[in-house]
N, C-alpha and C positions, 0 to 999 in steps of 0.2 A: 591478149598477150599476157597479160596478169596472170590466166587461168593456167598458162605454159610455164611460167616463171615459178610460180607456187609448188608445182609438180615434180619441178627440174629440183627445188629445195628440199623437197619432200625426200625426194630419192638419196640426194646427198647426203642427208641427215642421217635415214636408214645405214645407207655405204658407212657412214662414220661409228655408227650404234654398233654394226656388226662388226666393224674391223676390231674397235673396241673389247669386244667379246671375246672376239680369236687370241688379240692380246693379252688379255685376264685369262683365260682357258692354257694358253702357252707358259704364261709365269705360275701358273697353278703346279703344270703337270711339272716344271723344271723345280720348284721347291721340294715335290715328291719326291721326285728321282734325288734330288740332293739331299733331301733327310738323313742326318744321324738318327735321331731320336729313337728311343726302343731296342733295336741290337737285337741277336740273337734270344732266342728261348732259355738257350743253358747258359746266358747270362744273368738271365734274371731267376735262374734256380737254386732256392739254398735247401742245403739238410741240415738236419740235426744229428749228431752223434749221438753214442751211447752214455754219452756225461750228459745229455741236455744242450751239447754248444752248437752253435749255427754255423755250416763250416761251408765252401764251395766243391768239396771232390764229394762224391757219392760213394756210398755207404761199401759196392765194391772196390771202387779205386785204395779206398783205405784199409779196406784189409786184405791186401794184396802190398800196398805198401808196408804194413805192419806182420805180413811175416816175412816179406826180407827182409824188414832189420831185423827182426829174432834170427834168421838164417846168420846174417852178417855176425850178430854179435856171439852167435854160438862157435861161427868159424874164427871169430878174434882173440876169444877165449882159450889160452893151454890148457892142456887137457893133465890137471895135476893128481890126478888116481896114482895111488901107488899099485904096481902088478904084482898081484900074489905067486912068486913061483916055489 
């Protein structure tokens, strides 16, 4: 009867080991899935301008924004030529 007892414990133990596992395996994968941490790529990418400073838009974004504002400020400016007639 001993030899049946010890077997039946054997088993439960295992049963408990593995439940154990699935548990630690479940809150693993649900910490992944829930990670912030890291983010995007093109947030962790910086440029350098042409002064040397460290900016976040890329090197087209800004000169595309730097000639609308020359556009802008060319159209904000009167045009004070005097015409030769």
């Amino acid at each position: 009867m001993a030899r049946s007892q010890n077997s039946f414990i054997k088993r439960q133990k295992e049963k408990k080991k593995l439940q154990k596992k699935k548990e630690k395996e479940e809150r693993k994968k649900e910490r992944q899935e829930n990670n912030d941490k890291g983010g995007d790529l093109e947030d962790m990418l910086a440029y350098v301008d042409e002064n040397g400073n460290i900016t976040t838009t890329p090197p087209e974004e800004r000169e595309e924004k730097k000639e609308k504002k020359e556009q802008r400020r060319d159209q904000s400016r009167p045009n004070n030529r005097k015409e030769n007639y």
